[in-house]
N, CA and C atoms as a LAMMPS dump frame, in Angstrom:
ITEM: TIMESTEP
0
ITEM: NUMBER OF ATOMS
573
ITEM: BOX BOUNDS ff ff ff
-5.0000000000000000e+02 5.0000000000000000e+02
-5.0000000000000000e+02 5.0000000000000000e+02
-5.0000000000000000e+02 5.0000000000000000e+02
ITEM: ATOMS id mol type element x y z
1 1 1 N -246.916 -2.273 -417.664
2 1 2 C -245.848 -2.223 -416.694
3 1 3 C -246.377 -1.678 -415.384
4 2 1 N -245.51 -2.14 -414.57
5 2 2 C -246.782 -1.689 -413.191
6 2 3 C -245.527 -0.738 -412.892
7 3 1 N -246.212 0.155 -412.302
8 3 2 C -245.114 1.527 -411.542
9 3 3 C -245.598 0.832 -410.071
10 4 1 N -244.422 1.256 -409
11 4 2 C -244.425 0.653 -407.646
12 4 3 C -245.516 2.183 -407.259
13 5 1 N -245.674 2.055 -406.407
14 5 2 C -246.26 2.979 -405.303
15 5 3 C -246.479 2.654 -404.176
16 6 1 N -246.194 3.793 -403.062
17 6 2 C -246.147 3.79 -401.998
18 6 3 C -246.989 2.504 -401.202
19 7 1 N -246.666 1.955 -400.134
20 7 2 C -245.351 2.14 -399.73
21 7 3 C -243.948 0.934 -399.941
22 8 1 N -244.312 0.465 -400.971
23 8 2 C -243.729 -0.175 -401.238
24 8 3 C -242.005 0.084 -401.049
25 9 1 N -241.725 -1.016 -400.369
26 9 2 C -239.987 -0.343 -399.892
27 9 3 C -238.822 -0.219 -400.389
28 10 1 N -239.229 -0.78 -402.319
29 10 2 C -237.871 -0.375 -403.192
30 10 3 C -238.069 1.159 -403.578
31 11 1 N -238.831 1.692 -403.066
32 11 2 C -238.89 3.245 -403.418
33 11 3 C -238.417 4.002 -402.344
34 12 1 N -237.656 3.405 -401.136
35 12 2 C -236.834 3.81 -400.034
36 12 3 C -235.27 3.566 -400.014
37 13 1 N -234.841 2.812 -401.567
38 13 2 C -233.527 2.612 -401.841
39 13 3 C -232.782 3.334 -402.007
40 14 1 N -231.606 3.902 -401.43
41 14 2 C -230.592 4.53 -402.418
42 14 3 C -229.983 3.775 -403.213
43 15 1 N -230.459 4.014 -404.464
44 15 2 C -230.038 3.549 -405.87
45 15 3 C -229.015 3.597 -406.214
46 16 1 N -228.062 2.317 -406.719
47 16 2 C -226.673 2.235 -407.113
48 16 3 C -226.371 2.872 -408.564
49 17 1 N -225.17 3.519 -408.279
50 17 2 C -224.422 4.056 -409.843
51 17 3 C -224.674 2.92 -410.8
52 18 1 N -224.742 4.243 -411.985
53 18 2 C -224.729 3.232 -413.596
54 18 3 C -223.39 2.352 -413.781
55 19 1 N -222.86 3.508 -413.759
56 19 2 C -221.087 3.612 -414.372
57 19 3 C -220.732 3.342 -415.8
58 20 1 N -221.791 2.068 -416.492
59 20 2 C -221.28 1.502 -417.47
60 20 3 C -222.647 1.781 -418.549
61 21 1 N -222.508 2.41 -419.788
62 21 2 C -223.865 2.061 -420.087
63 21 3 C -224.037 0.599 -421.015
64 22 1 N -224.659 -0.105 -420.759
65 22 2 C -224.806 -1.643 -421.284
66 22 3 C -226.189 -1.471 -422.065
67 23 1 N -226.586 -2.819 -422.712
68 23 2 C -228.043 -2.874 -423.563
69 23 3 C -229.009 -3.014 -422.427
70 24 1 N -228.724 -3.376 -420.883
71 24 2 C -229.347 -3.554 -419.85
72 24 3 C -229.985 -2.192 -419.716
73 25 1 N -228.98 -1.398 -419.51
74 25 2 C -229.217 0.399 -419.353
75 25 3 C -230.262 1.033 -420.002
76 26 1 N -230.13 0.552 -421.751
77 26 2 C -230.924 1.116 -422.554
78 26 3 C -232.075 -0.089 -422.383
79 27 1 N -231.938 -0.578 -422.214
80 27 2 C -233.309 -1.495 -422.122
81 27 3 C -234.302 -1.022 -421.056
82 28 1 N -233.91 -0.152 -419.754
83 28 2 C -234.392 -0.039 -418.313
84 28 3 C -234.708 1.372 -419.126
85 29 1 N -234.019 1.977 -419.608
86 29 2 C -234.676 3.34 -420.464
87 29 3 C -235.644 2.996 -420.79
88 30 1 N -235.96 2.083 -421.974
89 30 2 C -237 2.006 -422.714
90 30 3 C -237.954 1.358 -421.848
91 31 1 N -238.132 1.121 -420.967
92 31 2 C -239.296 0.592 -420.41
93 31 3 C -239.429 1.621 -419.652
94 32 1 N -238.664 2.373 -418.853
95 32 2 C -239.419 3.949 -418.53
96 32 3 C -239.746 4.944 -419.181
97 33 1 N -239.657 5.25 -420.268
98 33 2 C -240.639 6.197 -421.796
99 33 3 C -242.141 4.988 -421.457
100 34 1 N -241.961 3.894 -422.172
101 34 2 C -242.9 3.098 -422.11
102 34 3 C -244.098 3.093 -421.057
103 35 1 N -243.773 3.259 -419.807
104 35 2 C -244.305 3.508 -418.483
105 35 3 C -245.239 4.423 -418.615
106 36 1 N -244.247 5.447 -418.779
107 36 2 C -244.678 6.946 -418.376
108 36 3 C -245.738 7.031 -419.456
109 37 1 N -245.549 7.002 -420.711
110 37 2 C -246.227 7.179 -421.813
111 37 3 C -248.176 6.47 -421.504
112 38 1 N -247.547 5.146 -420.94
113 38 2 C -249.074 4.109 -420.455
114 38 3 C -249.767 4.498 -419.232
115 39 1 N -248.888 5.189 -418.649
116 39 2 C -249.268 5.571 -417.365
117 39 3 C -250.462 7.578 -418.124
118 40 1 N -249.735 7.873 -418.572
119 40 2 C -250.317 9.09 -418.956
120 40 3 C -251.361 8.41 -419.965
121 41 1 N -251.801 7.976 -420.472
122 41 2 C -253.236 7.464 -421.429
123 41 3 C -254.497 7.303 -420.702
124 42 1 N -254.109 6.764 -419.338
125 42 2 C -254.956 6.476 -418.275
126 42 3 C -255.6 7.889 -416.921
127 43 1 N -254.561 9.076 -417.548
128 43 2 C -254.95 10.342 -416.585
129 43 3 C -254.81 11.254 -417.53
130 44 1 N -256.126 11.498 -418.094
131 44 2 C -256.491 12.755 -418.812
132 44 3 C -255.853 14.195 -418.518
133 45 1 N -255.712 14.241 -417.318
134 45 2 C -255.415 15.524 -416.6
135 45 3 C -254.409 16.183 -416.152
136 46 1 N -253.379 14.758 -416.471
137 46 2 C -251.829 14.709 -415.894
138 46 3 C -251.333 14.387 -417.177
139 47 1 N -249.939 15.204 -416.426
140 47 2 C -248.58 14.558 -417.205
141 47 3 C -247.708 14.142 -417.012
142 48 1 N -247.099 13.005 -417.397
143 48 2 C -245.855 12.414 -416.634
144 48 3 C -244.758 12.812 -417.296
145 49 1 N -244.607 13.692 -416.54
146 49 2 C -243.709 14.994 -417.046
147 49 3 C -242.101 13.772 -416.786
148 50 1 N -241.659 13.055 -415.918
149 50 2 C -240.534 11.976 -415.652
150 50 3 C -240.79 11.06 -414.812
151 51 1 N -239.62 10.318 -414.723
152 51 2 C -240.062 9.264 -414.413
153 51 3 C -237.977 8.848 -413.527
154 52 1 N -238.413 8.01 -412.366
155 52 2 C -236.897 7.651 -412.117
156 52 3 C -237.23 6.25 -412.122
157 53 1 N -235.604 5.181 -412.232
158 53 2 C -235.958 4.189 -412.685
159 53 3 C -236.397 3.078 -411.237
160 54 1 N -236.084 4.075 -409.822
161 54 2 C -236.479 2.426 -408.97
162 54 3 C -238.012 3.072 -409.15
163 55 1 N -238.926 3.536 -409.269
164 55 2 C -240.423 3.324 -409.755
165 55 3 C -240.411 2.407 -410.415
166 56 1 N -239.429 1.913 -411.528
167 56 2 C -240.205 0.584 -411.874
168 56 3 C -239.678 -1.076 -411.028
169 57 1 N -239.018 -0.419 -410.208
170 57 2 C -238.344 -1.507 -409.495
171 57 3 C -236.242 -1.762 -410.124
172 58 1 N -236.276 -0.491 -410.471
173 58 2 C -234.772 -0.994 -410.762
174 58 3 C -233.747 0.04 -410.019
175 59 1 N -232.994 -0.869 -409.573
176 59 2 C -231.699 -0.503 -408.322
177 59 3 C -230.836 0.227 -409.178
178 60 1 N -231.072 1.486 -410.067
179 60 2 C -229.603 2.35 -410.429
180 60 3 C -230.432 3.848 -410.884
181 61 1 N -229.28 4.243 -410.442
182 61 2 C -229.491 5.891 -410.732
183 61 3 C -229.67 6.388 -412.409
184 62 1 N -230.963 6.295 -412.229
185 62 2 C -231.358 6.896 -413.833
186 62 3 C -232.787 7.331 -413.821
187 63 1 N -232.765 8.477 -414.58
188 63 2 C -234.115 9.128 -414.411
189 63 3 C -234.274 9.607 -415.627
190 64 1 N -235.748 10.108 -416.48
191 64 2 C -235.91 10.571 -417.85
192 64 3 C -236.96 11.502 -417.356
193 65 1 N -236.674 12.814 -418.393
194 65 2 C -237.398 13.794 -418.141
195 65 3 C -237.935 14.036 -419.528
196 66 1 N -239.344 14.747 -419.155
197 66 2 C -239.497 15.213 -421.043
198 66 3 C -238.886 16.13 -421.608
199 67 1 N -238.924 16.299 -422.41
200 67 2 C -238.551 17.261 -423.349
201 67 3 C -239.347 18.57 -423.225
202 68 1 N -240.43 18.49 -423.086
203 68 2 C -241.652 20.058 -423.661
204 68 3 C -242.238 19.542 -421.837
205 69 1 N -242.327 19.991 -421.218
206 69 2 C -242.957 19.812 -420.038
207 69 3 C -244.256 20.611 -420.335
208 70 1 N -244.517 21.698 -420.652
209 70 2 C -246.07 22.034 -421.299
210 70 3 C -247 21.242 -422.506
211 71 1 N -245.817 20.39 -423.23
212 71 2 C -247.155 19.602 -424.198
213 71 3 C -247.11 18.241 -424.093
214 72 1 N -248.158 18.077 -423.989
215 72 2 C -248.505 16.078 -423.915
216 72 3 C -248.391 15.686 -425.202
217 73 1 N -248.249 16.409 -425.877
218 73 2 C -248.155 15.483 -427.456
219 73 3 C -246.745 15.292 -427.566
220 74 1 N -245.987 16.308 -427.4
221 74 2 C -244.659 15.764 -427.353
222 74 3 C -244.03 14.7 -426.346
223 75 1 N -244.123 13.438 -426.911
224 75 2 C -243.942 12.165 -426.368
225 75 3 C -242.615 11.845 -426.114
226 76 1 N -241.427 12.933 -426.33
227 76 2 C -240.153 12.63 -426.071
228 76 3 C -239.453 12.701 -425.023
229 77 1 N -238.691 11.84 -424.655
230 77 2 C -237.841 12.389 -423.069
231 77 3 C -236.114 12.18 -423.225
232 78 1 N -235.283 12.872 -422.211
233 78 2 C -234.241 12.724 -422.384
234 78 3 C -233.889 11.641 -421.675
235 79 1 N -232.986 10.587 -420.98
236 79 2 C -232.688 10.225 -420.091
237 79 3 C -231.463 10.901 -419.537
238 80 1 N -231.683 10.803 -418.379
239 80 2 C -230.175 10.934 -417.331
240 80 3 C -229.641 9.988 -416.538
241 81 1 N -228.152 9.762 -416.853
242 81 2 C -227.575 8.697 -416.313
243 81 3 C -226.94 8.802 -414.992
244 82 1 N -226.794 8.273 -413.674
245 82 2 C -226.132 8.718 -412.491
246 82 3 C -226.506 10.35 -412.212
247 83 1 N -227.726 11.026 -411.947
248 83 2 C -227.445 12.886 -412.213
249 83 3 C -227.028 12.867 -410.698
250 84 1 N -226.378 14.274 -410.627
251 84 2 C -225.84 14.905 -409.867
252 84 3 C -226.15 15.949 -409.161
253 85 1 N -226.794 16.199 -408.012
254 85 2 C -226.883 17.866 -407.609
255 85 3 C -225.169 18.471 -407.832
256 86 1 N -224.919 19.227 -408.185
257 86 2 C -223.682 20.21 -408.378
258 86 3 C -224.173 21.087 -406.962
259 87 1 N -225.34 22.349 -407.489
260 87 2 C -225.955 23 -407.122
261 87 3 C -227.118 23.602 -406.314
262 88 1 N -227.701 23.893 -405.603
263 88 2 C -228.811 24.723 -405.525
264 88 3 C -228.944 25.845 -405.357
265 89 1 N -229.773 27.212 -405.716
266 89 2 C -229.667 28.322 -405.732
267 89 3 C -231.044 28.772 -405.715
268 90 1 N -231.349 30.278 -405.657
269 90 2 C -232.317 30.928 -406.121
270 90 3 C -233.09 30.782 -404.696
271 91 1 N -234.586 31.527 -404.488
272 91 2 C -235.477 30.955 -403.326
273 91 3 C -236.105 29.852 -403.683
274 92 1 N -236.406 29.372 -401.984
275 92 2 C -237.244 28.202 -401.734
276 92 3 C -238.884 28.497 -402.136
277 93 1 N -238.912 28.061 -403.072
278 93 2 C -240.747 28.122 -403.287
279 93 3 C -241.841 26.765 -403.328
280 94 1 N -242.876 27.14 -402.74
281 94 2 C -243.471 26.162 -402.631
282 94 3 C -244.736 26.02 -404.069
283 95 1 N -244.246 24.762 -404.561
284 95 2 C -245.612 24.696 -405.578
285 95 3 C -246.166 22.839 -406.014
286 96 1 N -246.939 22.752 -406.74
287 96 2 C -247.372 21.762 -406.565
288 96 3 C -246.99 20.57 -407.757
289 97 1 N -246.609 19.248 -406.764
290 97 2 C -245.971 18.325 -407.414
291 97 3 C -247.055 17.079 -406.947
292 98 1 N -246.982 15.869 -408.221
293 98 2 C -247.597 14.461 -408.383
294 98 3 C -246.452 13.783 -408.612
295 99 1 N -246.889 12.463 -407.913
296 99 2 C -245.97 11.493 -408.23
297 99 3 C -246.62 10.474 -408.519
298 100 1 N -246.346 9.833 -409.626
299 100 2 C -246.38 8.205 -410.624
300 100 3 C -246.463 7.34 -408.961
301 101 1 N -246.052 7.646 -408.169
302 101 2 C -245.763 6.811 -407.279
303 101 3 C -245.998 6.689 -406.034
304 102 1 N -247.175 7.813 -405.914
305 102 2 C -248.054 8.148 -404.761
306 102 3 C -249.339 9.131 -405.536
307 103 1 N -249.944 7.815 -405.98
308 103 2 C -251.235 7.168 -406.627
309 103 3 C -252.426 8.559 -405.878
310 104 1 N -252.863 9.736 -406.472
311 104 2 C -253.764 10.717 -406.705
312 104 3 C -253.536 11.524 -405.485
313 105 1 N -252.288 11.565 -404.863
314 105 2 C -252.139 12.825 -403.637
315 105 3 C -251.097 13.884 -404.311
316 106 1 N -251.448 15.078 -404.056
317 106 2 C -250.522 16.16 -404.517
318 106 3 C -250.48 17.087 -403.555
319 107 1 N -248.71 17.827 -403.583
320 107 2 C -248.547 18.757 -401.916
321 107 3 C -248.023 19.997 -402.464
322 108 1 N -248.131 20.865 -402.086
323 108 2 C -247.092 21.674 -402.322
324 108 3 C -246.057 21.766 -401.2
325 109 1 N -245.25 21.884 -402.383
326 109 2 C -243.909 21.314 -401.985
327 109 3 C -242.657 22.285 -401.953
328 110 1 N -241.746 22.326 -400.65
329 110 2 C -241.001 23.953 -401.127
330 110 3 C -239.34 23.227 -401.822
331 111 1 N -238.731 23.836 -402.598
332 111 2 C -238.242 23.43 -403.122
333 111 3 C -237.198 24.803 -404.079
334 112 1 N -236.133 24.665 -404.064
335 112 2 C -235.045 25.869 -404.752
336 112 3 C -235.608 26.177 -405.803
337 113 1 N -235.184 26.974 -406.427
338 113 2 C -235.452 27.712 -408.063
339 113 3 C -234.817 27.304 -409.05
340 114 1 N -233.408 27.209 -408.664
341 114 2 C -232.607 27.012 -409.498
342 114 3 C -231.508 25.848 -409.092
343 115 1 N -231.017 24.757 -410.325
344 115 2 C -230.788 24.028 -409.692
345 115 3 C -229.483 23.601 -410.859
346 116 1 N -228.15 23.182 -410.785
347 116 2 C -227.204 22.662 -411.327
348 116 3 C -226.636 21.275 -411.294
349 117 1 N -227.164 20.608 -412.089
350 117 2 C -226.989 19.12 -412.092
351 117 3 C -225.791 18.329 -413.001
352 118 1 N -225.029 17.469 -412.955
353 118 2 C -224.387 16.627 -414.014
354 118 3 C -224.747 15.412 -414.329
355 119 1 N -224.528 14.936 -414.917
356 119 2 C -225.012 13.654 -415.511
357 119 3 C -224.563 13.373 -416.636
358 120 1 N -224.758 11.758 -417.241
359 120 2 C -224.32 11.361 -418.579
360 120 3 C -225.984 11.001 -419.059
361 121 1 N -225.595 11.382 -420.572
362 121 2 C -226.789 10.845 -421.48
363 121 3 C -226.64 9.37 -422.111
364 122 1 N -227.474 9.327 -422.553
365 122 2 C -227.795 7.777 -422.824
366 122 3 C -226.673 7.083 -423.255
367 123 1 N -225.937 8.277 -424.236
368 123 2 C -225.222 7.539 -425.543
369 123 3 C -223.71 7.616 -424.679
370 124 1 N -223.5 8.422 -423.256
371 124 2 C -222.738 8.334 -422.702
372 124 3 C -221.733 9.538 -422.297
373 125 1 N -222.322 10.681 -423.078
374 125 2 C -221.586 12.107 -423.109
375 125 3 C -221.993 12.682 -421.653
376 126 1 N -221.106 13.454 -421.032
377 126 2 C -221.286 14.208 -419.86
378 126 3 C -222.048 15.553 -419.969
379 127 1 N -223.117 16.157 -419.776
380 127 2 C -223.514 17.48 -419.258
381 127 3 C -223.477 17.317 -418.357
382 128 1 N -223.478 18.914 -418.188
383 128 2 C -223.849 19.74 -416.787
384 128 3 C -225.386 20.646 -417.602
385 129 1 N -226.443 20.551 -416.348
386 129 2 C -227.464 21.228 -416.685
387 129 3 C -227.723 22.263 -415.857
388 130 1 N -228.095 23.722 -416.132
389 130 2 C -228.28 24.661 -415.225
390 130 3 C -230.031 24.645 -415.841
391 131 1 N -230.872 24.676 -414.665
392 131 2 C -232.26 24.814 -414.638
393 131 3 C -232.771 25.491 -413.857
394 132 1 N -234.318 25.941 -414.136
395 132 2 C -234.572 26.839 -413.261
396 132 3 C -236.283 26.669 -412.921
397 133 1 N -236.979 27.139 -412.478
398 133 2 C -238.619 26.718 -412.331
399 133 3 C -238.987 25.206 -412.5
400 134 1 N -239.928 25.264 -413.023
401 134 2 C -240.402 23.981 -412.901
402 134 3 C -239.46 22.691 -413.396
403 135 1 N -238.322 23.207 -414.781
404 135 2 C -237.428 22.116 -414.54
405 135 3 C -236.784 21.933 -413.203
406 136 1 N -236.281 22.685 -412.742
407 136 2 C -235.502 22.614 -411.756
408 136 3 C -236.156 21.41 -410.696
409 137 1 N -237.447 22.317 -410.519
410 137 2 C -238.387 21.361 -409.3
411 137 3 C -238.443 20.093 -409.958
412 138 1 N -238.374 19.692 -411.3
413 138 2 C -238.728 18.446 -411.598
414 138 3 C -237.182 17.916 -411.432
415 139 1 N -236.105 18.171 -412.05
416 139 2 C -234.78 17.555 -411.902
417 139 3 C -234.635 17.07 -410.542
418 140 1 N -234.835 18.145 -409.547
419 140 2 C -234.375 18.013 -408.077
420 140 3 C -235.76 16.442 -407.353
421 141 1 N -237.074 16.777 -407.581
422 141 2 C -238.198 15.44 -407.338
423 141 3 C -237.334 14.048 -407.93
424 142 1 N -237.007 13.813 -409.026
425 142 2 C -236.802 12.829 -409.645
426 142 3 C -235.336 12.53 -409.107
427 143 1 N -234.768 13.067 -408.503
428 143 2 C -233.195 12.688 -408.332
429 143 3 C -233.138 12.183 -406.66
430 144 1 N -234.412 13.045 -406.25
431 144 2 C -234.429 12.814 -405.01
432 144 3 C -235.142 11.317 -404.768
433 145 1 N -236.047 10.411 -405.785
434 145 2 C -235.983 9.174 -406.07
435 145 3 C -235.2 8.187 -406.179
436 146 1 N -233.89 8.875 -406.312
437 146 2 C -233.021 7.854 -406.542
438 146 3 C -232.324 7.869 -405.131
439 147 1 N -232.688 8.802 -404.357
440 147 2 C -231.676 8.881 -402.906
441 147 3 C -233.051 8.127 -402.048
442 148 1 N -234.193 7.53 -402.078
443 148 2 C -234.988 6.907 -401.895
444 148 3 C -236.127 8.027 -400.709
445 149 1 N -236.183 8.751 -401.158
446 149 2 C -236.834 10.151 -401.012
447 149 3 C -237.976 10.291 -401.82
448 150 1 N -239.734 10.9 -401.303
449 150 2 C -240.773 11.201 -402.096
450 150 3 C -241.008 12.674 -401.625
451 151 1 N -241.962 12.903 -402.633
452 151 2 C -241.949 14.533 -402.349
453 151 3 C -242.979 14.577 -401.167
454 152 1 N -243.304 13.837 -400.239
455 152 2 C -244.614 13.469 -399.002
456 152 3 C -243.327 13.848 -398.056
457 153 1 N -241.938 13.736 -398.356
458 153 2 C -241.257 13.678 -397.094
459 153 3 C -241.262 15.048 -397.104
460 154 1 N -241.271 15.883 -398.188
461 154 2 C -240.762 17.463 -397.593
462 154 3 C -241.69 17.787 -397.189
463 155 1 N -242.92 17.821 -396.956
464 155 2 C -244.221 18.517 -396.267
465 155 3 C -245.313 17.516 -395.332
466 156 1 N -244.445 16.459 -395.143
467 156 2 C -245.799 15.734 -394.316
468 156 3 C -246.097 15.94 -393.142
469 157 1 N -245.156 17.496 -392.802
470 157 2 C -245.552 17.859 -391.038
471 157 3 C -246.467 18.932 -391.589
472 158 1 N -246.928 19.449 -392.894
473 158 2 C -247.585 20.749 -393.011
474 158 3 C -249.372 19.678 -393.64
475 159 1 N -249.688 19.917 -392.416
476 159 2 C -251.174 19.236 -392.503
477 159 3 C -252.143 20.475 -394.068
478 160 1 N -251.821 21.321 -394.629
479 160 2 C -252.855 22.035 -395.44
480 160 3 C -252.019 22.043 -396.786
481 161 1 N -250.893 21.071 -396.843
482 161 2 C -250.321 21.16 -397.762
483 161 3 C -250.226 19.839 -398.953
484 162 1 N -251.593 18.595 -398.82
485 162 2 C -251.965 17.708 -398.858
486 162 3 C -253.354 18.261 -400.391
487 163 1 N -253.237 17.753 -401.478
488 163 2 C -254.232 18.206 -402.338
489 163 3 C -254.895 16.07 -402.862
490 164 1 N -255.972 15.999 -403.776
491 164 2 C -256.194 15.366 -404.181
492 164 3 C -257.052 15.669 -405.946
493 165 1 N -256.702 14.933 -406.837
494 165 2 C -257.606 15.773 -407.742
495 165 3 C -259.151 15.161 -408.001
496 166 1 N -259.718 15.938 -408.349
497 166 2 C -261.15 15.404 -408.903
498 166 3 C -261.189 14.461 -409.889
499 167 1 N -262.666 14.361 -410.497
500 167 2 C -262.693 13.96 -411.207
501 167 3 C -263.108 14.973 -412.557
502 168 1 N -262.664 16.338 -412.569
503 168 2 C -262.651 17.281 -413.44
504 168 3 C -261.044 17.916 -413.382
505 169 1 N -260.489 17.661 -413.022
506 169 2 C -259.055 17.842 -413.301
507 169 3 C -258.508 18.935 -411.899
508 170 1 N -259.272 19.247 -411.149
509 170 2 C -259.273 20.764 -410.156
510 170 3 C -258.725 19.855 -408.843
511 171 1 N -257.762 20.402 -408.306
512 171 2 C -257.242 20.136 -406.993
513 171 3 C -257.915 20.379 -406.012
514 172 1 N -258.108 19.497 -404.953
515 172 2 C -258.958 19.961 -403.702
516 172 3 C -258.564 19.252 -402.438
517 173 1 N -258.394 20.341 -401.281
518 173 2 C -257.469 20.137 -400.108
519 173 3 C -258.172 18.215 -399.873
520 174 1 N -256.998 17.709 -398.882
521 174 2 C -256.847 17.174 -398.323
522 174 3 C -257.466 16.511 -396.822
523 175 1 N -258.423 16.096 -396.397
524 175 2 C -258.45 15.846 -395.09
525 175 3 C -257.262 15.048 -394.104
526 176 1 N -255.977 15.587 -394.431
527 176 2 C -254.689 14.927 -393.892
528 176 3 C -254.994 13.524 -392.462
529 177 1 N -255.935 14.089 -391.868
530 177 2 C -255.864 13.087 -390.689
531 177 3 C -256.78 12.166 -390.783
532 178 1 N -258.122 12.211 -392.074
533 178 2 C -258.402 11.017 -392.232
534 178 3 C -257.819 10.172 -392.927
535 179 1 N -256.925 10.53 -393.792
536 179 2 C -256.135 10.299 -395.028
537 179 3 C -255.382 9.035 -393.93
538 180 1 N -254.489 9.764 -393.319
539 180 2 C -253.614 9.228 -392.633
540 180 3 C -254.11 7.998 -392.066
541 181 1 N -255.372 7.913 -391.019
542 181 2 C -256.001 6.573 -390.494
543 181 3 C -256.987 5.721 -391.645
544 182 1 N -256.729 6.225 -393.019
545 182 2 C -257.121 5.402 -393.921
546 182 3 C -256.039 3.918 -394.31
547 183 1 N -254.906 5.036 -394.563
548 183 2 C -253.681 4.572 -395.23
549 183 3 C -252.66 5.154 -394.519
550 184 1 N -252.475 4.302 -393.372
551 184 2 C -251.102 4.895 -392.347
552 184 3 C -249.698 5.178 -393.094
553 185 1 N -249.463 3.589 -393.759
554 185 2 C -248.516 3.635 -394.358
555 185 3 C -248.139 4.094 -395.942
556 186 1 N -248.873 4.495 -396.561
557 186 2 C -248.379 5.842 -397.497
558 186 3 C -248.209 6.762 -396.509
559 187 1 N -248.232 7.408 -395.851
560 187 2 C -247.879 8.546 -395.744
561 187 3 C -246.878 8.758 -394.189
562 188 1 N -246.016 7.41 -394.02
563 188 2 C -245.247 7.07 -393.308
564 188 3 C -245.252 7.324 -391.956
565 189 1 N -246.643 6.797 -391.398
566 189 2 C -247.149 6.618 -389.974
567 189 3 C -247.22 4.999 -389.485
568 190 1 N -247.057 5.29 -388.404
569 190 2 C -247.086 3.698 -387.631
570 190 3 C -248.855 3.273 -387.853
571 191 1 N -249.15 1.993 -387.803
572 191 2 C -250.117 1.903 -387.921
573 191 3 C -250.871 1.845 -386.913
């Protein structure tokens, strides 16, 4: 399955409500577990901790998160149907996020602590989720996918906030302004 990446311009959509869940719904689920799962076999070093669904090219608000965000063996995720910010709370902290969808750049990124979301699950029941650390940062990244938002938009005026990883798993700064006249358009410059 190919994941889109930047800059491709269905990842600038605001994504339409579910409303209904159909076999369509669960079908667009299962090909994002599927994704994420193929996509992580191929990066030793990463985890595709979630996934939202216009990455794979589909127009509705749905996103799946894992379950164990510390273990890669646990291959399970929840989905969320239409989620909701309710909330934000706690301080703004900055820490470091990857995206499936901007192919080996990582920023730190500032972002609330705590975060209160609603949503329906697969089978169609309503929560409300109160989260905090790294869920939080991950709920709030992935939702902000569906409002056609990447995490490059919250820091692309902070030139030292640009990482790339090795090829030993270790993060290492950025040369932001060659980056930029490499590949104008990832990182949403005129060319």
């Amino acid at each position: 399955m190919n994941i889109l990446t930047t800059p491709d311009p269905r990842l600038r959509i605001k994504c339409r409500k579910v409303n209904k869940i159909t076999p369509e719904i669960s079908d667009i689920i299962s090909q994002m577990r599927d994704a994420s799962l193929e996509w992580e076999e191929s990066h030793p070093y990463e985890l595709s901790a979630a996934m939202a669904a216009p990455q794979l090219g589909f127009d509705r608000r749905i996103i799946i998160i894992r379950d164990d965000l510390d273990d890669k063996k646990n291959t399970s995720f929840t989905a969320l149907i239409d989620p909701e910010v309710i909330k934000t709370d706690g301080k703004i902290k900055k820490d470091y996020e990857g995206c499936l969808s901007v192919p080996a750049i990582y920023g730190l990124v500032p972002r609330p602590t705590k975060v209160k979301i609603k949503a329906l699950l697969e089978d169609g029941t309503p929560v409300r989720i109160k989260a905090e650390d790294s869920l939080a940062r991950t709920l709030l990244h992935e939702i902000d996918h569906l409002n056609g938002i990447l995490f490059i938009d919250h820091i692309k005026d902070d030139e030292k906030a640009f990482f790339r990883m090795n090829d030993k798993g270790d993060l290492e700064p950025v040369d932001y302004l060659t980056e930029i006249e490499n590949n104008p358009a990832l990182w949403g410059k005129d060319e």
